[in-house]
FIROTI-599938 format. One record per residue: residue number from 1; x negated, y negated, z negated of N, C-alpha, C, O, CB in turn. Coordinates in Angstrom, 1 decimal, decimal comma. Atoms other than C-alpha are relative to their C-alpha. Glycine has a CB too. Layout:
<pts>
<pos NUM; n.xx X; n.yy Y; n.zz Z; ca.xx X; ca.yy Y; ca.zz Z; c.xx X; c.yy Y; c.zz Z; o.xx X; o.yy Y; o.zz Z; cb.xx X; cb.yy Y; cb.zz Z> .
...
</pts>
This chain:
<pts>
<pos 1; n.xx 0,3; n.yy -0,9; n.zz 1,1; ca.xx -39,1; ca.yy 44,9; ca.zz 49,1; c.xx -1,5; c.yy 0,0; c.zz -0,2; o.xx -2,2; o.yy 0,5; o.zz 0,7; cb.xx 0,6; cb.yy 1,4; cb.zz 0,1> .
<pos 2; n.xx 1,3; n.yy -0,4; n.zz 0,4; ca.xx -42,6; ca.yy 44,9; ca.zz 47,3; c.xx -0,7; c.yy 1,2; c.zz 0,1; o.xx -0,2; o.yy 2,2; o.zz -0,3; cb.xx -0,1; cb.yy -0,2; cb.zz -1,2> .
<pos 3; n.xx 0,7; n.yy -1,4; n.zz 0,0; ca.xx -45,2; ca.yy 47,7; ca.zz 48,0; c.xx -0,2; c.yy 0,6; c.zz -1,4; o.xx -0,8; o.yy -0,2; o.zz -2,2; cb.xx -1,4; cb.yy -0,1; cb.zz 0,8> .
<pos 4; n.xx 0,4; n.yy 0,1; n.zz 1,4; ca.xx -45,5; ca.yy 49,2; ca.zz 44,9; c.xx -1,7; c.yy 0,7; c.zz 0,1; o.xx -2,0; o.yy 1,7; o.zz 0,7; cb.xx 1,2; cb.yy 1,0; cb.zz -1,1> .
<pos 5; n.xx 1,4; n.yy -0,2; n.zz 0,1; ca.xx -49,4; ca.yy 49,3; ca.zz 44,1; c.xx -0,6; c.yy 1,6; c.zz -0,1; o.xx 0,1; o.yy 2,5; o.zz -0,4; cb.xx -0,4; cb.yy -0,9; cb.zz -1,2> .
<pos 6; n.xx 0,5; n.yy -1,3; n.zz 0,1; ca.xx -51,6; ca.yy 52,3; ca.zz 44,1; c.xx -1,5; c.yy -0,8; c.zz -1,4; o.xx -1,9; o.yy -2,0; o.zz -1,5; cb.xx -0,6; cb.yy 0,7; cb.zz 2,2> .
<pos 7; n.xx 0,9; n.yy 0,0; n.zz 0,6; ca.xx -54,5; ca.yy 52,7; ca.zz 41,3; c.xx -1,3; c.yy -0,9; c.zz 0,7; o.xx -1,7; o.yy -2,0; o.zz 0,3; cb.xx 0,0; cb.yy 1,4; cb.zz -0,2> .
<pos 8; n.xx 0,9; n.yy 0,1; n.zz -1,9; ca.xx -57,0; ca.yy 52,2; ca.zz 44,7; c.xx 0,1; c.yy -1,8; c.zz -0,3; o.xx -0,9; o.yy -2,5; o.zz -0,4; cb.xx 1,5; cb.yy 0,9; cb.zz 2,1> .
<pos 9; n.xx 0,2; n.yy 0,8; n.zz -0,2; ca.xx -55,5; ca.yy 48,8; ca.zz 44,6; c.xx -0,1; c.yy -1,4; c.zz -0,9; o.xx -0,5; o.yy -2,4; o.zz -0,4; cb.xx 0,4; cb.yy 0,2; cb.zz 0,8> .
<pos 10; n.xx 0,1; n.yy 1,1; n.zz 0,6; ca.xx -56,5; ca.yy 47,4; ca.zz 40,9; c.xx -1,9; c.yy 0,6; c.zz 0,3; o.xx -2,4; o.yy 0,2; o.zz -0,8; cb.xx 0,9; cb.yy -0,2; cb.zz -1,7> .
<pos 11; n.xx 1,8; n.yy -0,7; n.zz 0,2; ca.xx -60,5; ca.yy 49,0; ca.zz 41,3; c.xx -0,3; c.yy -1,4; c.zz -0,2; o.xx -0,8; o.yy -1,5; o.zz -1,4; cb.xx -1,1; cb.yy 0,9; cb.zz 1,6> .
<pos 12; n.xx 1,2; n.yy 1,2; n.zz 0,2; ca.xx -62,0; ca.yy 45,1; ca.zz 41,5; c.xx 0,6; c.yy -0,2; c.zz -1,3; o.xx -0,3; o.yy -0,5; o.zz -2,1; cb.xx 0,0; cb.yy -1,6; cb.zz 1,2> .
<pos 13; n.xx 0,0; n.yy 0,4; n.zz 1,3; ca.xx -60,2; ca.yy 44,6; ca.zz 38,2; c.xx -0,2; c.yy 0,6; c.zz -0,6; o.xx -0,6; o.yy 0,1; o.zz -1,7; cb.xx 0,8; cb.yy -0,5; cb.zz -0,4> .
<pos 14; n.xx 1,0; n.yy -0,8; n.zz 0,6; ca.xx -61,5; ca.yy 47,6; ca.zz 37,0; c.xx -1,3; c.yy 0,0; c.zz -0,1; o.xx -1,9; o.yy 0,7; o.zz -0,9; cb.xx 0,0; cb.yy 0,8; cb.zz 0,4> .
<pos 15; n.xx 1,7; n.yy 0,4; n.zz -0,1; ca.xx -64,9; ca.yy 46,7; ca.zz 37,6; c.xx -0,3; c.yy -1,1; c.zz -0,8; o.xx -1,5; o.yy -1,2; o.zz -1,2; cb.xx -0,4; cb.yy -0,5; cb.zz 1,4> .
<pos 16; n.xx 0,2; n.yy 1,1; n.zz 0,8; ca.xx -64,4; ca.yy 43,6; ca.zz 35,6; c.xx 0,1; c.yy 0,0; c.zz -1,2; o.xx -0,2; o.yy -1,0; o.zz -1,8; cb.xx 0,6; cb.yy -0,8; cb.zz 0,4> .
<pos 17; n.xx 0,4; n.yy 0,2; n.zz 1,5; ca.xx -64,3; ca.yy 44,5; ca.zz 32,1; c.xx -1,5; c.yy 0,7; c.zz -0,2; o.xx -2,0; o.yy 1,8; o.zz 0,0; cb.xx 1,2; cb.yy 0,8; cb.zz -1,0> .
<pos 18; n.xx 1,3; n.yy -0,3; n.zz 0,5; ca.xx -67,3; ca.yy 44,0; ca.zz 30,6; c.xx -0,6; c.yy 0,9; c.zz -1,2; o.xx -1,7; o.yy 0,6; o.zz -1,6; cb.xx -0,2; cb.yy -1,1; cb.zz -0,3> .
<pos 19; n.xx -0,4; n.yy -0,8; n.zz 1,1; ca.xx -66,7; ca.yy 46,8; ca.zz 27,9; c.xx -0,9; c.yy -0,7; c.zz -1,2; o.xx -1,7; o.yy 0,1; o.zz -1,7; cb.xx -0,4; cb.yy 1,7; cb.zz 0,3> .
<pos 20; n.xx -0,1; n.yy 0,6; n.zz 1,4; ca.xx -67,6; ca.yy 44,5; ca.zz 25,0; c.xx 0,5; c.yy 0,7; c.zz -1,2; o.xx -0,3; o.yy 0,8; o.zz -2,1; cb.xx 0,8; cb.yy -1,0; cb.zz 0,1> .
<pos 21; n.xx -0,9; n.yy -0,8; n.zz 1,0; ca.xx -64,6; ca.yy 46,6; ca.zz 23,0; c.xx 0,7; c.yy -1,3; c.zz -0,7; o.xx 1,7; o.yy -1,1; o.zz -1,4; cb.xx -0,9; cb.yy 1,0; cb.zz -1,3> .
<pos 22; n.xx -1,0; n.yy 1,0; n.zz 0,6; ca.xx -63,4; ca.yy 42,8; ca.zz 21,9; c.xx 1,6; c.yy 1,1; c.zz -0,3; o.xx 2,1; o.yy 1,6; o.zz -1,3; cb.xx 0,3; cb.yy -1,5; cb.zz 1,5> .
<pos 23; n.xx -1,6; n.yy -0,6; n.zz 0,2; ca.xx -59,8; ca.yy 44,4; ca.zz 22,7; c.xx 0,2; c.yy 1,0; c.zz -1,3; o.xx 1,3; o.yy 1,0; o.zz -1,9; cb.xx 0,6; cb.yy 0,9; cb.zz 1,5> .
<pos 24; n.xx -0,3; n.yy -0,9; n.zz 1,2; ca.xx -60,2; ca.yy 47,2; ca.zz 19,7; c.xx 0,6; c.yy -0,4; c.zz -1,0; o.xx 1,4; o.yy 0,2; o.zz -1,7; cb.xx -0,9; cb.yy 0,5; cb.zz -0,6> .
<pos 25; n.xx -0,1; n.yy 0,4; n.zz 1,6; ca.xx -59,9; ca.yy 44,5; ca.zz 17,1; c.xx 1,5; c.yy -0,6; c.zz 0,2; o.xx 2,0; o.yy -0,9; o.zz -0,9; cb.xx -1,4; cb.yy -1,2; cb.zz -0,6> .
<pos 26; n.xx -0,9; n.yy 0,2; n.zz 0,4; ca.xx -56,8; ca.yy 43,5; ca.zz 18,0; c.xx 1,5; c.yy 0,8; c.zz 0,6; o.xx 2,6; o.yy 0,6; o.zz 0,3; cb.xx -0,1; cb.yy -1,2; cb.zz 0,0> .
<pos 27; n.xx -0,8; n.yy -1,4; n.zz -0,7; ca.xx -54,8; ca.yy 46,5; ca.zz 20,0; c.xx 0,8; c.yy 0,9; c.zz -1,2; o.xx 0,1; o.yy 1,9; o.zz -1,7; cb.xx -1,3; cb.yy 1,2; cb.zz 1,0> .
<pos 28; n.xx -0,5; n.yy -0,9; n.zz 1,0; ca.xx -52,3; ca.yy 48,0; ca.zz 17,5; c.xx 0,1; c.yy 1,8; c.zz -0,3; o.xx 0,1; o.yy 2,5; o.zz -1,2; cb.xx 1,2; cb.yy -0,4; cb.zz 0,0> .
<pos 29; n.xx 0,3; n.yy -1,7; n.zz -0,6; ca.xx -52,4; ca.yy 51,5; ca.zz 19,3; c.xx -1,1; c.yy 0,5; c.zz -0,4; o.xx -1,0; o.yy 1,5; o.zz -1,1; cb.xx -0,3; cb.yy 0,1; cb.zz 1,5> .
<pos 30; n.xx 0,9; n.yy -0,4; n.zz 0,9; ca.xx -55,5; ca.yy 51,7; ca.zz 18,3; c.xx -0,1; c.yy 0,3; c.zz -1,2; o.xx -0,1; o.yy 1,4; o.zz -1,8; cb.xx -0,7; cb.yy -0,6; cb.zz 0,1> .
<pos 31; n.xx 0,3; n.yy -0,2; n.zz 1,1; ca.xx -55,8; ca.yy 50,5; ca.zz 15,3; c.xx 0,9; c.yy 1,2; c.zz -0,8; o.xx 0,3; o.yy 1,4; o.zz -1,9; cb.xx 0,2; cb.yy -1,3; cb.zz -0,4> .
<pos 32; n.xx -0,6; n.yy -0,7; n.zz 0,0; ca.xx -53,4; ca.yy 53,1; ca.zz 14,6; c.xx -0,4; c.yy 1,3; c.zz -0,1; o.xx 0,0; o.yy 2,1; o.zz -0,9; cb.xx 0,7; cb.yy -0,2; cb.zz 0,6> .
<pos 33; n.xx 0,0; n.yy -1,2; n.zz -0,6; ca.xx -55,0; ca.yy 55,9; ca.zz 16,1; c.xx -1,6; c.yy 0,4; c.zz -0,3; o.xx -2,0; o.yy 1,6; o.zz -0,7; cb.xx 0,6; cb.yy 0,0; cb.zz 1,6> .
<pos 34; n.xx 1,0; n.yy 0,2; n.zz -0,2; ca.xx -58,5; ca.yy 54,8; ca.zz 16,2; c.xx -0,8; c.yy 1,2; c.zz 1,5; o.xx -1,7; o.yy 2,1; o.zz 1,3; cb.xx -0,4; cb.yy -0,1; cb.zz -1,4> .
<pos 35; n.xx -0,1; n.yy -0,4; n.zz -1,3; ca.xx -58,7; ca.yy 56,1; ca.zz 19,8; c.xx -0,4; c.yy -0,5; c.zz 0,6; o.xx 0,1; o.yy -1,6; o.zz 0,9; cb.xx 0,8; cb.yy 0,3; cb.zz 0,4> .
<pos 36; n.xx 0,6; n.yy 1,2; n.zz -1,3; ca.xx -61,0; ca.yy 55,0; ca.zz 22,4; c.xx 0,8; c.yy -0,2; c.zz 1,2; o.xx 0,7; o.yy -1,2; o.zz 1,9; cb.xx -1,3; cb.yy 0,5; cb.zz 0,7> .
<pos 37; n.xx -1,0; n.yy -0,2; n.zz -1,1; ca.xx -58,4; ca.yy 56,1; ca.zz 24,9; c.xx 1,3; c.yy -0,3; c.zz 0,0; o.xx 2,1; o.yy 0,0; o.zz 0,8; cb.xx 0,1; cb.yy 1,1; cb.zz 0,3> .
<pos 38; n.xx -1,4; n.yy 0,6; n.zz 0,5; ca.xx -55,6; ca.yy 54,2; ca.zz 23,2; c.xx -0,2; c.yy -1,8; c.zz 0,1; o.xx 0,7; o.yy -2,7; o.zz 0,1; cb.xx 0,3; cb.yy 0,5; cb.zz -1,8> .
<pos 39; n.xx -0,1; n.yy 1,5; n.zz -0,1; ca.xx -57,1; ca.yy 50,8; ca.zz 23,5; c.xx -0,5; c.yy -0,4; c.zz 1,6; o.xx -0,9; o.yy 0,6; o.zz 2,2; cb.xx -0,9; cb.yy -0,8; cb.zz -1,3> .
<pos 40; n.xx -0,1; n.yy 0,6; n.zz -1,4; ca.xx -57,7; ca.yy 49,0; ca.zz 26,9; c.xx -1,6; c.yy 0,4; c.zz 0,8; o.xx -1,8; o.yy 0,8; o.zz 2,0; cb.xx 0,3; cb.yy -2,0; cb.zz -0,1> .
<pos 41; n.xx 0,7; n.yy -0,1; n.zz -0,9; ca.xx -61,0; ca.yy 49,3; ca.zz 27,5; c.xx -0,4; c.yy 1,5; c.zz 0,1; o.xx -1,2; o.yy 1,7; o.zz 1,0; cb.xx -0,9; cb.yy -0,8; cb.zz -0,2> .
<pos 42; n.xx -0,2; n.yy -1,5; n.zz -0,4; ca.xx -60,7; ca.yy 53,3; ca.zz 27,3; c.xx 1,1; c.yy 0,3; c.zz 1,1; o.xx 1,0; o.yy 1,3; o.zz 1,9; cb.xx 0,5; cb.yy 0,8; cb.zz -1,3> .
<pos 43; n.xx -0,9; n.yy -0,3; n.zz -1,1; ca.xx -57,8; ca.yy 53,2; ca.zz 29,4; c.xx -0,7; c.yy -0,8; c.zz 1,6; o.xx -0,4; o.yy -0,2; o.zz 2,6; cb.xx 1,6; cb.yy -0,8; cb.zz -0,6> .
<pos 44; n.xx 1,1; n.yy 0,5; n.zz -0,7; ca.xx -60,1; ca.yy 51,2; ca.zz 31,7; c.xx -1,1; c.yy 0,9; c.zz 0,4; o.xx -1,4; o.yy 1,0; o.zz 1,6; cb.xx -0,5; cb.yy -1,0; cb.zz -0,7> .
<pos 45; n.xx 0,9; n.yy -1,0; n.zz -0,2; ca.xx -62,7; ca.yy 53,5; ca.zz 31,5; c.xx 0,8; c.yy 1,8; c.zz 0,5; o.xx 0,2; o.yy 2,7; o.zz 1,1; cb.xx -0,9; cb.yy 0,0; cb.zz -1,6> .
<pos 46; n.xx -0,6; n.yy -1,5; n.zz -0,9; ca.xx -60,3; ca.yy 56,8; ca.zz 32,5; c.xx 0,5; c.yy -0,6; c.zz 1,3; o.xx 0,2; o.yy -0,1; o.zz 2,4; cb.xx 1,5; cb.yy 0,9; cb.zz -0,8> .
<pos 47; n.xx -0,3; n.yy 0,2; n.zz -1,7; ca.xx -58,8; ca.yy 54,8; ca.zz 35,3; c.xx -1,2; c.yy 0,0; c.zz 1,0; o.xx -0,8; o.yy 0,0; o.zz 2,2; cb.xx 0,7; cb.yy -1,5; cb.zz 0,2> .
<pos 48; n.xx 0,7; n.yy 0,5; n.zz -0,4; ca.xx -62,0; ca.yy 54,2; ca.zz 36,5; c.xx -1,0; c.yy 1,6; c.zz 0,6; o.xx -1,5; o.yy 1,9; o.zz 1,6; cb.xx -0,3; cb.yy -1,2; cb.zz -1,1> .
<pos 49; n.xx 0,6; n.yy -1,2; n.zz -0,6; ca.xx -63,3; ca.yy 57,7; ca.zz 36,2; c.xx 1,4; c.yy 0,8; c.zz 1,3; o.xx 1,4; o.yy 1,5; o.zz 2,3; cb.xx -0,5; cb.yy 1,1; cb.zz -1,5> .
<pos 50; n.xx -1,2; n.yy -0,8; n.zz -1,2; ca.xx -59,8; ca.yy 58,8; ca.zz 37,9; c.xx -0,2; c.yy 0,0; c.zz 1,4; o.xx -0,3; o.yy 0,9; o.zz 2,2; cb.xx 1,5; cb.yy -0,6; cb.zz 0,0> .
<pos 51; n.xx 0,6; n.yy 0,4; n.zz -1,1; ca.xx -60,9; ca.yy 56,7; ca.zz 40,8; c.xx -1,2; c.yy 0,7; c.zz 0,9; o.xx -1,3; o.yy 0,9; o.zz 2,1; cb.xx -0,4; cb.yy -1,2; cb.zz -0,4> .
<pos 52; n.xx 1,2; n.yy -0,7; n.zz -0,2; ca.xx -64,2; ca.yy 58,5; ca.zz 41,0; c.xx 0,2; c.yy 1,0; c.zz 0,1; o.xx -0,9; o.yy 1,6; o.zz 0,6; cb.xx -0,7; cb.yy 0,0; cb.zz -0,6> .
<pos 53; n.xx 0,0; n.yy -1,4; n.zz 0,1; ca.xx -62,8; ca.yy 61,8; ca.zz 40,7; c.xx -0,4; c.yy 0,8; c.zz -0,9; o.xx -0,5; o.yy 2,0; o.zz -0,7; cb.xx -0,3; cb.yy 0,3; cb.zz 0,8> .
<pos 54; n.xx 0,9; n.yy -0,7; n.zz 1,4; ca.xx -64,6; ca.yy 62,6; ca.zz 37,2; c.xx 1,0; c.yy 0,5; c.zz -0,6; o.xx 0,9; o.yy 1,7; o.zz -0,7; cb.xx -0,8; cb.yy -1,1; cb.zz -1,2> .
<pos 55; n.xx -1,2; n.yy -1,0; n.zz 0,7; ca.xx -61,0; ca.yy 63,6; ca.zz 35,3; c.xx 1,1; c.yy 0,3; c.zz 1,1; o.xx 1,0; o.yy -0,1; o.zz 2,3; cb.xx 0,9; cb.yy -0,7; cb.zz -1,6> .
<pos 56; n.xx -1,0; n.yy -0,2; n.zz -0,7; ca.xx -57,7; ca.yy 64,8; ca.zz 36,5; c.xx 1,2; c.yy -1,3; c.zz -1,4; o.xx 1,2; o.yy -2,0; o.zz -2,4; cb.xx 0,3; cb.yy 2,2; cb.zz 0,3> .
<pos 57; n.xx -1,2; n.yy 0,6; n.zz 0,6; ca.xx -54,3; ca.yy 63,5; ca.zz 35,5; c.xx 0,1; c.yy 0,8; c.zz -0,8; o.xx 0,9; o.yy 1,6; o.zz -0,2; cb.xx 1,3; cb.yy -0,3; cb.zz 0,8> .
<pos 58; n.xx -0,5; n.yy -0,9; n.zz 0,8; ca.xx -53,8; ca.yy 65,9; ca.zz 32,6; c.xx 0,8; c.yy -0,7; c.zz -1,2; o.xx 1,1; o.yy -1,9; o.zz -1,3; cb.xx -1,2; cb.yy 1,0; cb.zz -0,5> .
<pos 59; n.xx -0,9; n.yy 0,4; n.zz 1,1; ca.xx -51,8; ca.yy 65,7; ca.zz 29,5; c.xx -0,9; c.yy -1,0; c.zz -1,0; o.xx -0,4; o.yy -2,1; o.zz -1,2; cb.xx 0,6; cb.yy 1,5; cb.zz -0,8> .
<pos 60; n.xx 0,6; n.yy 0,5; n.zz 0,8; ca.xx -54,3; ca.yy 64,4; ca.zz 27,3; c.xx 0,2; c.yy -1,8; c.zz 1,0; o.xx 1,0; o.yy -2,6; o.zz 0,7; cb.xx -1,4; cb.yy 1,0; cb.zz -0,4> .
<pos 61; n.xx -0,4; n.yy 1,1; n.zz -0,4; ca.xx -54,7; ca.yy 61,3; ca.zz 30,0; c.xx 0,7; c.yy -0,4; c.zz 0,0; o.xx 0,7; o.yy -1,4; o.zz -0,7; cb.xx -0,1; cb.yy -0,2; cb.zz 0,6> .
<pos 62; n.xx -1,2; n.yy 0,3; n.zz 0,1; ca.xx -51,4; ca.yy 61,1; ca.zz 30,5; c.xx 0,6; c.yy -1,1; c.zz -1,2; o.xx 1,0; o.yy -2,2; o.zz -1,2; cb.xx 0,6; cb.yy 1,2; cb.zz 0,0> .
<pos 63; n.xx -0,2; n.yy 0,3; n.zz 1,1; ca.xx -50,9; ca.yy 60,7; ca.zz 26,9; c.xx -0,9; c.yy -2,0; c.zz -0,3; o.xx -0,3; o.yy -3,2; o.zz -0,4; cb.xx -0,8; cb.yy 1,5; cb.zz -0,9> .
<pos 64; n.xx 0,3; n.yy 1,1; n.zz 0,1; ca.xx -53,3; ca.yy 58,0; ca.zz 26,5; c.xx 0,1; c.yy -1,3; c.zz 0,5; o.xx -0,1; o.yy -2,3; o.zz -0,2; cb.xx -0,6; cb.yy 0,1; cb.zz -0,1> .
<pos 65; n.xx -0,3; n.yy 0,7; n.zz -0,7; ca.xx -52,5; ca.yy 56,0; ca.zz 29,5; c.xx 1,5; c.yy -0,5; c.zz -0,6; o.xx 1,9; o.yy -1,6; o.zz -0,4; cb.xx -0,2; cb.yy 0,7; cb.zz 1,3> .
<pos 66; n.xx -1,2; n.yy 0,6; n.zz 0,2; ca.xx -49,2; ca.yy 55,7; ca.zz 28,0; c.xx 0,5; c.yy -0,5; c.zz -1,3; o.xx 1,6; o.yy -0,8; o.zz -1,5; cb.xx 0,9; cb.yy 0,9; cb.zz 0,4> .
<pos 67; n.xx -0,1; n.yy 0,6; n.zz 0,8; ca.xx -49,6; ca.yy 54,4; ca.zz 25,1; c.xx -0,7; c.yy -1,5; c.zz -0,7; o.xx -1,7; o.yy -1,8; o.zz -1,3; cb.xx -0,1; cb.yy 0,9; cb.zz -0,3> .
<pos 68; n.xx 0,5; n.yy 1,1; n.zz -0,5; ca.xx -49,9; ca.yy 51,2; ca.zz 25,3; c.xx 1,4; c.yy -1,3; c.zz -0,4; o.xx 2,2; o.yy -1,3; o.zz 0,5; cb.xx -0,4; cb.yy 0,4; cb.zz 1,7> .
<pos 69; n.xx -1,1; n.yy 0,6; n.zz 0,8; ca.xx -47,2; ca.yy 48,4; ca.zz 23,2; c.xx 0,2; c.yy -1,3; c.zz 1,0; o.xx 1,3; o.yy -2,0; o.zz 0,9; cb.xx -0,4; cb.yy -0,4; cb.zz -1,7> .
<pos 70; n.xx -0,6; n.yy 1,2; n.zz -1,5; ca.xx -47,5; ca.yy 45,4; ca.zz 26,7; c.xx 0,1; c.yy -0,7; c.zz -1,2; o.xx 1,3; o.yy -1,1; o.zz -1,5; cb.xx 1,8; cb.yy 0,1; cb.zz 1,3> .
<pos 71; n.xx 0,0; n.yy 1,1; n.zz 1,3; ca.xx -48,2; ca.yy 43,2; ca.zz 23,4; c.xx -1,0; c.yy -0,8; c.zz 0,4; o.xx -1,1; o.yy -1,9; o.zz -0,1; cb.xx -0,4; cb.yy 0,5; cb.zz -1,6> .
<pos 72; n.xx 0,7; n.yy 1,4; n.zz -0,8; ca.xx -50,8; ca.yy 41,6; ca.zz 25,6; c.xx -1,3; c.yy -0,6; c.zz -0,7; o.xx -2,0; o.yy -1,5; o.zz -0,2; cb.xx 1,2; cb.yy -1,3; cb.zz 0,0> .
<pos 73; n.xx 1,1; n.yy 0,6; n.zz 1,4; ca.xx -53,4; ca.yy 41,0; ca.zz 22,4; c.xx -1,3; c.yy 0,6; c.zz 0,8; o.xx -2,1; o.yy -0,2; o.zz 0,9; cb.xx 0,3; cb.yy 0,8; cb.zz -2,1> .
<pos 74; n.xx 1,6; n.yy -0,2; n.zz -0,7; ca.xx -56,5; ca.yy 42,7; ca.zz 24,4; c.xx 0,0; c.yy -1,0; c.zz 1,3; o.xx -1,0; o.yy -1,1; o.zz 2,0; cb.xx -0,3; cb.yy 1,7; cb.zz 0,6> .
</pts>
């Protein structure tokens, strides 16, 4: 049976977006919402502070973390 991953253990691929914002222009979530925390490299940037201990898990994260269509375009 697979370990299932911890946050902890994507950090190096968190470190690797170059926050460009490429992904905005084609992330439907966004475009939708126009929400920095709806397209990847916002969701990138809260995981990243989560790691650090800068936010908590609250609703608002929550929210944004989960919206998200796995359409794969960023």
């Amino acid at each position: 049976m697979a370990k299932l991953k911890t946050l902890e253990d994507y950090r190096e691929e968190i470190g690797q977006c170059v926050k460009c914002g490429c992904c905005r222009a084609h992330c439907p979530a966004f475009g939708a919402v126009k929400h920095e925390g709806r397209v990847a490299r916002g969701k990138i940037a809260l995981a990243d502070a989560l790691l650090k201990g800068e936010v908590e898990m609250e609703d608002r994260f929550l929210l944004d973390m989960s919206q998200c269509l796995l359409c794969g375009s960023c």
